[in-house]
N, C-alpha and C positions, 0 to 999 in steps of 0.2 A: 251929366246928371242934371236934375231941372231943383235948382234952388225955389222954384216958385213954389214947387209943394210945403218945401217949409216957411217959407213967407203965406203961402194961403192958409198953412195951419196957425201961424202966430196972428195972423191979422184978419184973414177971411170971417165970412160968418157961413152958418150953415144954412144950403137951402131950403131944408123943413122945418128948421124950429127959428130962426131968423138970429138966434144967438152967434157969438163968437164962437167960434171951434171947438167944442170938448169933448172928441168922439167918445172919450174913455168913460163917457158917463149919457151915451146915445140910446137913447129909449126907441129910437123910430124902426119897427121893424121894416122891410122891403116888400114892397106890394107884391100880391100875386097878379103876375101878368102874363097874357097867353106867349108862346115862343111867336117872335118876324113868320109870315110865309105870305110869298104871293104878292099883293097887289091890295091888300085890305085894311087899309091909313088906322082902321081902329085896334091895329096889333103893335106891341115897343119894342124898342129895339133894346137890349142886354148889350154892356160893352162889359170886356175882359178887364180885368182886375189883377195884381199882382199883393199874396198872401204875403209880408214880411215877419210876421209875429214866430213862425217857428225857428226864423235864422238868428233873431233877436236872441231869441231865449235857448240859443244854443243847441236846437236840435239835429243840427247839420254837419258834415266834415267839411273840413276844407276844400276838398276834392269837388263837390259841389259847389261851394262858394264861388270858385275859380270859372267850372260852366256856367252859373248863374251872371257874375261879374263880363260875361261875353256876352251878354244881351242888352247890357247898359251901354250908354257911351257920352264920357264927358262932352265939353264944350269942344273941346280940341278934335273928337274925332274919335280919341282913342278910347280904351274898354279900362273901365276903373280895377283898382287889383282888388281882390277880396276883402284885405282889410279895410280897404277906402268904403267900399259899401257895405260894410258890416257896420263900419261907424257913423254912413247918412243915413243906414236902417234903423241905426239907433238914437238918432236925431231926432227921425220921424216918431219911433215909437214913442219916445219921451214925453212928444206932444200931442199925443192921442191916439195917432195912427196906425188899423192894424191891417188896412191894405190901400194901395195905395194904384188909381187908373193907369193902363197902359194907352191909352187917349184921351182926348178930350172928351169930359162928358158934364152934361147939367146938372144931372141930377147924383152927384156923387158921395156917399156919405166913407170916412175914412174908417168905418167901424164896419161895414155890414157891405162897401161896394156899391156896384151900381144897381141904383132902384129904380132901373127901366125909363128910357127917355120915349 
């Protein structure tokens, strides 16, 4: 799991309003921007985002949790068990976050994803 998300949410600032972290109170909608194609620099690229707000708030079985919990993978290598990331989902969401990048991205707000690099 990457502790750095919750370090970027207790300490980082945001890159559109310049403030500390508050997604739970992120006014910035996400630009409309045309889909990548081709060869033409003046199109963004969209990175993928991971939704946590519905496992938070208890929308899911276990049964899911467990496939979800096989797409993570601690420091070790190995796949956190359900309850372990149902408790760093709930870390995250505490501190504002209601999704959260599956890469590296610039431009990422924890409320609304990524707003097109």
């Amino acid at each position: 799991m990457e502790d750095k998300l919750i370090e970027q949410l207790k300490n980082g600032t945001c890159p559109f309003t310049g403030q500390r972290y508050d997604c739970a109170r992120c006014e910035v909608e996400p630009e409309h921007h045309r889909i990548p194609c081709g060869d033409d620099s003046s199109k963004s690229v969209w990175h993928m985002c991971f939704c946590i707000t519905r496992f938070v708030q208890g929308h899911t079985d276990k049964r899911e949790m467990k496939r979800i919990a096989k797409g993570f993978t601690l420091e070790d290598g190995s796949n956190p068990s359900p309850e372990y990331l149902l408790e760093y989902f709930a870390e995250l969401y505490r501190l504002g976050a209601e999704k959260i990048p599956m890469c590296d991205c610039k431009r990422f707000c924890f409320k609304h994803g990524c707003m097109g690099d």
